[in-house]
C-alpha positions as MATLAB code, in Angstrom:
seq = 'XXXXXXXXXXXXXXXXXXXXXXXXXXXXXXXXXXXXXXXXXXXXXXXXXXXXXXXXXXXXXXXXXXXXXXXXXXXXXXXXXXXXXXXXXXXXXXXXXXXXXXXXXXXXXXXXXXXXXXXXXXXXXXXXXXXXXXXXXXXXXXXXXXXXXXXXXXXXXXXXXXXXXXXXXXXXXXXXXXXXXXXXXXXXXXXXXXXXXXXXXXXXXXXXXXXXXXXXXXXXXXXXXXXXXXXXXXXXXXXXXXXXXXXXXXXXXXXXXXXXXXXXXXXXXXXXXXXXXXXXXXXXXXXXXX';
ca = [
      19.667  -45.148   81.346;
      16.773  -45.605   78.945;
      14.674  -46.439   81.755;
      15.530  -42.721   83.225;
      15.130  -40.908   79.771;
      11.560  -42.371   79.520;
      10.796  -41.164   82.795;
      12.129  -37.483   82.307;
      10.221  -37.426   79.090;
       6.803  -38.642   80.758;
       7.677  -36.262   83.620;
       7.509  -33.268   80.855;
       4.677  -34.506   79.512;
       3.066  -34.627   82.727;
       4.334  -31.159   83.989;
       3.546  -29.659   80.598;
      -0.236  -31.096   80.280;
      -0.213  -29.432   84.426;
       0.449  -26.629   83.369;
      -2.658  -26.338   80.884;
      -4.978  -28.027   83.094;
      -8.814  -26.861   83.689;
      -9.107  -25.464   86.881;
     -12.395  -24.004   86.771;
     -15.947  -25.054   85.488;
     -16.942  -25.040   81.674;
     -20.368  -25.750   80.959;
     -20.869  -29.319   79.665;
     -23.525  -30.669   77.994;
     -25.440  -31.971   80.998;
     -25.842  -28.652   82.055;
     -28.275  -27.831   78.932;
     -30.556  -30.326   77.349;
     -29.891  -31.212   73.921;
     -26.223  -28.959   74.497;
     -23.254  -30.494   72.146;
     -19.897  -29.212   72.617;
     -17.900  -28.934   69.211;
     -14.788  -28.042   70.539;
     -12.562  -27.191   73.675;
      -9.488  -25.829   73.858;
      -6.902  -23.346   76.411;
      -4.592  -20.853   75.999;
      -2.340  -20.237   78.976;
       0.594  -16.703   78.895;
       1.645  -15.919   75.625;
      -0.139  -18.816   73.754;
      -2.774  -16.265   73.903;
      -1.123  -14.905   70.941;
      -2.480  -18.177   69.034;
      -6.200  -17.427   69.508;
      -6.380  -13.518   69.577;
      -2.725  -12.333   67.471;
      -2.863   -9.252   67.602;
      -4.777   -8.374   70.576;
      -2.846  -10.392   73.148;
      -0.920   -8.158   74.353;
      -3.585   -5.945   75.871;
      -4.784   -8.892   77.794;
      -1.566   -9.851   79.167;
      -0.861   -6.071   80.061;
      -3.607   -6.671   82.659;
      -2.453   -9.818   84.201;
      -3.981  -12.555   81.688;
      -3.172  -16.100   82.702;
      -4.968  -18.472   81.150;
      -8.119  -18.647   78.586;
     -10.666  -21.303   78.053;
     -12.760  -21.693   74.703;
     -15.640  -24.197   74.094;
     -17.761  -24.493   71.269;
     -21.238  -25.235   71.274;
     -24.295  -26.066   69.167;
     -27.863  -26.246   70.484;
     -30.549  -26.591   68.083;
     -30.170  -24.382   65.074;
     -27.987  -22.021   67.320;
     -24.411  -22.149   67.385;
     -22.268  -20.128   70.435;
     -18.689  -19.593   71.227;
     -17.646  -19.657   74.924;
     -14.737  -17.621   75.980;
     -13.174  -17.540   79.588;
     -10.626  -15.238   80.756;
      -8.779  -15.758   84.211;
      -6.878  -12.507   85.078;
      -4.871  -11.411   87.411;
      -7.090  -10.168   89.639;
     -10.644   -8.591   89.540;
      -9.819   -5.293   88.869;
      -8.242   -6.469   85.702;
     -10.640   -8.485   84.519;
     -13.162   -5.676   84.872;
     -10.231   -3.650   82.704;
     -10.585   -6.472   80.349;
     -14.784   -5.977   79.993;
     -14.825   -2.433   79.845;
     -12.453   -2.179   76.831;
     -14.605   -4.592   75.078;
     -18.084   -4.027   75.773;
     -20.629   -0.872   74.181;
     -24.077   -0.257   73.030;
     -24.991   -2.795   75.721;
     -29.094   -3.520   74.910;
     -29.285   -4.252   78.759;
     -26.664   -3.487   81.524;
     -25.601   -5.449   84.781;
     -28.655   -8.485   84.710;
     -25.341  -10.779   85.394;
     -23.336   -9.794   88.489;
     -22.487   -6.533   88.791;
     -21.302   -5.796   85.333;
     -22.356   -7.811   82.586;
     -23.535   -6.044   78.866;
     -25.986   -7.841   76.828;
     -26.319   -7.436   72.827;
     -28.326   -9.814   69.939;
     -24.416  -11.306   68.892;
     -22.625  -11.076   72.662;
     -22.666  -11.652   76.543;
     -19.957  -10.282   78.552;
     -19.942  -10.444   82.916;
     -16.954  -10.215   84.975;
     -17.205  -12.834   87.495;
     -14.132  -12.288   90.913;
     -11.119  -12.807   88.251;
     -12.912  -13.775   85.173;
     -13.889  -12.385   81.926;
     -16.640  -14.396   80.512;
     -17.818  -13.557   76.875;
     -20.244  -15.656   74.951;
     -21.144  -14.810   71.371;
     -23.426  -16.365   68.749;
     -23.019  -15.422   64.546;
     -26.913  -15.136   63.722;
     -28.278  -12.728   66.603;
     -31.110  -14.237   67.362;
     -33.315  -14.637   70.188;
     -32.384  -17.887   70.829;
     -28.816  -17.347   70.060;
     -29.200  -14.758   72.639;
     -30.595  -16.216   74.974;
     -28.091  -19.625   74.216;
     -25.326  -16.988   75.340;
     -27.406  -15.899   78.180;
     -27.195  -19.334   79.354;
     -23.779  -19.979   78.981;
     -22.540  -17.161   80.980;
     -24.969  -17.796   84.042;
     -23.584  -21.056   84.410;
     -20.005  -20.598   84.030;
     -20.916  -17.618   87.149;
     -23.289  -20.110   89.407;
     -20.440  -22.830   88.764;
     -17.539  -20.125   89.745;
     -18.396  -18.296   92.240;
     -16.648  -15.214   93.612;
     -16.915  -12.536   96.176;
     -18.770   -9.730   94.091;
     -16.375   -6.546   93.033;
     -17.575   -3.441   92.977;
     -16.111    0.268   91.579;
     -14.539    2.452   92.949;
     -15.752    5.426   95.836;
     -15.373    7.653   92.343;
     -18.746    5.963   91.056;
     -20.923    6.981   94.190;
     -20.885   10.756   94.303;
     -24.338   11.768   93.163;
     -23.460   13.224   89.807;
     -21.242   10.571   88.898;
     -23.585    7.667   90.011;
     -25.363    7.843   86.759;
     -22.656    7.526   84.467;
     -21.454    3.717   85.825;
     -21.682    1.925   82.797;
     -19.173    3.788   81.637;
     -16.543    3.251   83.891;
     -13.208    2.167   82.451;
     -10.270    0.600   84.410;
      -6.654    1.154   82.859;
      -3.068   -0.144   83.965;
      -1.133    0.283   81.101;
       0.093    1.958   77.479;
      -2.071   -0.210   75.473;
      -4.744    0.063   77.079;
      -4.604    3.891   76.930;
      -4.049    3.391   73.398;
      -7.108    1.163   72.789;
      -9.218    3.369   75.032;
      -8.319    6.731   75.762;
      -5.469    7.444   73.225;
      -5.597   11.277   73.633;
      -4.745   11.085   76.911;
      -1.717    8.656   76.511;
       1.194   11.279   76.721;
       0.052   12.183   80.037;
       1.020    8.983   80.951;
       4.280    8.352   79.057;
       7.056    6.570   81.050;
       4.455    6.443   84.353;
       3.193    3.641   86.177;
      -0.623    3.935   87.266;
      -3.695    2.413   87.968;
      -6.585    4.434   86.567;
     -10.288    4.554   86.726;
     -12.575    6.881   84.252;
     -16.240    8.232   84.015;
     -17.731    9.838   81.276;
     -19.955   12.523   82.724;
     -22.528   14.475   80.358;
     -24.564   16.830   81.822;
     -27.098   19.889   80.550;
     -23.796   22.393   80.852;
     -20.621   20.478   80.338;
     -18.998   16.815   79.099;
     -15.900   15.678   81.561;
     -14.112   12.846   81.536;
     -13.738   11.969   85.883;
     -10.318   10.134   86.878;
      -9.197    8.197   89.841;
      -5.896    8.135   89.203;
      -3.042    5.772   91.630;
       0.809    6.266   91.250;
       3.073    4.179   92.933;
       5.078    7.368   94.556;
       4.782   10.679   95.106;
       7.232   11.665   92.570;
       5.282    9.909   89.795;
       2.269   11.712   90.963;
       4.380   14.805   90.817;
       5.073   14.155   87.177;
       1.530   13.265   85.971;
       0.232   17.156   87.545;
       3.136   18.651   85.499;
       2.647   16.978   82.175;
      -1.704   17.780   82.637;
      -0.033   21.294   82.868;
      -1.319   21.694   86.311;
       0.394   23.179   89.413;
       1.759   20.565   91.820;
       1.404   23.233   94.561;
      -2.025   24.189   93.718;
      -4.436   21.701   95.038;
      -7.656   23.423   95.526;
      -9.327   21.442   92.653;
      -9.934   25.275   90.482;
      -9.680   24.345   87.080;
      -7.187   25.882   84.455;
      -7.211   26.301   80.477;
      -4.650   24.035   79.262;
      -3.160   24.068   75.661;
      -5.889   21.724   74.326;
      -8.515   23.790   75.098;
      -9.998   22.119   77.987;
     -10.198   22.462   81.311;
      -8.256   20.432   84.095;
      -8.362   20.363   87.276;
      -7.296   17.904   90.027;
      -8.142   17.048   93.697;
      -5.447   14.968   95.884;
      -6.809   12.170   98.280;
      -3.333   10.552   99.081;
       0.359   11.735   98.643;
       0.151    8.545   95.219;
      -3.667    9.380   94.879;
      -5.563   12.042   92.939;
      -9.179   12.621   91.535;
      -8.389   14.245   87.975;
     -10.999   16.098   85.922;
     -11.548   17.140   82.403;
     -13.666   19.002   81.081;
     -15.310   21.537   78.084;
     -16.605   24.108   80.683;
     -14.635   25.996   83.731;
     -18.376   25.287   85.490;
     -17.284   21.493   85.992;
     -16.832   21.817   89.231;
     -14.243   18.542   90.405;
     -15.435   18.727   94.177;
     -18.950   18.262   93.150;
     -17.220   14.287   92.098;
     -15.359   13.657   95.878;
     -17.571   10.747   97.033;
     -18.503   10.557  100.744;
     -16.565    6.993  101.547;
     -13.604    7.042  102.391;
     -10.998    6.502   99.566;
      -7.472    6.194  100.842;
      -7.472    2.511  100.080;
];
């Protein structure tokens, strides 16, 4: 009997430490000469709440599973290693594009990455990698720099891209500001004034901010999971369901909307200052039905 309760006890410990494993590549200190780590730890479900409080919840609204820290010192410089695995690439792009702006440079890393003096942030297949450093230098910049390339060479994925909705030729040049959204929070932490248009709906959106000589817009790809909840989105925009020859209309906040449908759960949605925004001009050329 005691021999049995040992076992079962070793068995959780076992399971439990399984659970928490490492099952992708940190960078260790062989990788960089003169590298120490300082500290390592992981986060997996709602332990996130331990590391971020009050911002877990956003990350486990897109799919978070498990997060990977490391601490690091090289030279003078000092660096904090953060690794998100998601639940898929789409939401770990979500993840980025709620936390990245006023990027110095854009995209050197994969196909999104944002680069700043204090912070490196790349999406990577299912990962959210974000390196920061506390003094903004060069070398803590380019420490970060580092550290992010080689968690990406170590964990390689197929490359995501955007959206169709990114390609059409006026929207191309607006990219870096394309946001991915799945959820109320999200909505909340991104694009709170247009939260009641999504109250009580399930979606899956992609947005562009477009700013051109005659108008601002704000360009949606917008997926329901029926037709009915697709049906309910056009009513709340105060749009008609019947209408869908993309004209816009004045709504009660002063802007205009109008709204372009690719798929009985699939729309293009567009906002904008100006009834010259003109939502066909934003219908990219691929296909989209996907």
């Amino acid at each position: 009997m005691i021999f049995m309760r040992k076992y079962l006890i070793l068995l959780v410990i076992i399971v439990t430490f399984a659970g928490k494993a490492q099952n992708i590549s940190l960078v260790s200190e062989a990788d960089i000469p003169g590298l120490t780590v300082t500290g390592s730890d992981i986060y997996a479900g709602v332990d996130l709440n331990d590391y971020l409080s009050g911002a877990a919840d956003l990350y486990l609204e897109y799919g978070f599973s498990k997060l990977f820290v490391n601490g690091y010192t090289l030279d003078k410089d000092k660096a904090t290693l953060e690794v998100y695995k998601m639940g898929d690439a789409a939401s770990a792009f979500g993840i980025y594009s709620l936390s990245v702006s006023r990027c110095k440079q854009w995209n050197l890393y994969g196909t999104f990455s944002c680069i700043t003096p204090y912070q490196v942030a790349a999406v990577s297949g299912n990962l959210f990698i974000y390196a920061s450093n506390p003094s903004g230098s060069k070398s803590g910049q380019a420490l970060c720099e580092q550290l992010v390339k080689i968690v990406m060479d170590k964990n390689q994925h197929e490359p995501w891209y955007a959206p169709p909705l990114a390609q059409s030729a006026k929207a191309a040049p607006f990219t870096n500001s394309l946001r991915y959204f799945k959820g109320p929070l999200a909505l909340r932490k991104g694009l709170p004034y247009w939260a009641h248009l999504f109250e009580d709906l399930t979606f899956e959106m992609f947005t562009i901010n477009i700013t051109l000589k005659d108008y601002t817009a704000i360009l949606a790809r917008i997926t329901f999971p029926d037709e009915s909840t697709l049906s309910s989105f056009i009513t709340k925009a105060g749009l008609n369901v019947m209408s869908t020859k993309g004209s816009p209309v004045l709504t009660n906040n002063g802007l205009y909307r109008s709204w372009y449908k690719i798929s009985s759960t699939k729309i293009i949605f567009l906002e904008s200052n100006s009834v010259t925004a003109n939502i066909k001009d934003f219908i990219p050329e691929a296909s989209d039905i996907k």
